[in-house]
C-alpha positions as CSV (number, residue, x, y, z in Angstrom):
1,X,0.0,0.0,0.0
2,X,1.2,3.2,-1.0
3,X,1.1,6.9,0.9
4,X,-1.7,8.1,-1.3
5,X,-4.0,5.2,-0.6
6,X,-3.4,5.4,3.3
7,X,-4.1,9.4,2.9
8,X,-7.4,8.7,0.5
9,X,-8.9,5.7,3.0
10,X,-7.7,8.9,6.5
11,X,-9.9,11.3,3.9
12,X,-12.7,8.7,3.5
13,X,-12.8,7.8,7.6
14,X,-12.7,11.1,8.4
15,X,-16.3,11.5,6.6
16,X,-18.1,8.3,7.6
17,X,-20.8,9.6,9.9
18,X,-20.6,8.6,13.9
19,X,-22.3,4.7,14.3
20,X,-21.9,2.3,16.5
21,X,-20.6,0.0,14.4
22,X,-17.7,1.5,12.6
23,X,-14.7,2.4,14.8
24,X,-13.9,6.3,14.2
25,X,-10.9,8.0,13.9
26,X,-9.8,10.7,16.2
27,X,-6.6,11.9,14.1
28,X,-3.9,11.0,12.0
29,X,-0.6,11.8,12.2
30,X,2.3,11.9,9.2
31,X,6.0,11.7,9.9
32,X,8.7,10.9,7.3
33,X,8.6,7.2,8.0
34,X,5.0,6.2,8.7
35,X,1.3,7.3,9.4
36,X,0.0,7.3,12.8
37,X,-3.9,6.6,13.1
38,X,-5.2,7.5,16.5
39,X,-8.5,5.2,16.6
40,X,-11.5,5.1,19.3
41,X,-10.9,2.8,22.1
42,X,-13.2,-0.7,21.7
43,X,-13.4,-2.4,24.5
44,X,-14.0,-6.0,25.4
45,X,-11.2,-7.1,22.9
46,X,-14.0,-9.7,20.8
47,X,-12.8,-9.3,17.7
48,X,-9.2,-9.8,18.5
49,X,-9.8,-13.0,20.2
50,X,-12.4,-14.3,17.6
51,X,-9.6,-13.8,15.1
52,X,-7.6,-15.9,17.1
53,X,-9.7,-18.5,17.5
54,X,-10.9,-18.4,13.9
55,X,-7.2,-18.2,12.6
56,X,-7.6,-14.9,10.6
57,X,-4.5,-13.9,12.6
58,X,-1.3,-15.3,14.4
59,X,-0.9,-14.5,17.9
60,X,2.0,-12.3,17.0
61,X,0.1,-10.3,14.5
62,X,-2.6,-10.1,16.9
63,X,-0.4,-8.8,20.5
64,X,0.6,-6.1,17.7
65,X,-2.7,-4.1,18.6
66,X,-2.7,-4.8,22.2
């Protein structure tokens, strides 16, 4: 993935309206070597341990978000 996609899909999150079911993003944040997404907090941790158990992820992918 390329620097213009991950600044089109910031442009298109930063429109989606506010919903319960779509995690919203607070800010982003551009340095020289990356892009820093600064996401609302989702508690419970579900989806990161159904991953797991349905082998979408490794654990190592998955402690990456913890």
């Amino acid at each position: 993935m390329d620097i213009d996609d991950v600044r089109r899909e910031v442009a298109i999150m930063k429109h989606l309206p506010k919903s319960s079911s779509i995690v919203s993003l607070k800010e982003a944040c551009e340095d020289d070597n990356a892009v820093h997404l600064v996401m609302e907090l989702c508690k419970g941790g579900e989806l990161l341990i159904e991953s797991l158990t349905d082998g979408i992820m490794r654990k190592e992918q998955l402690l990456l978000f913890l």
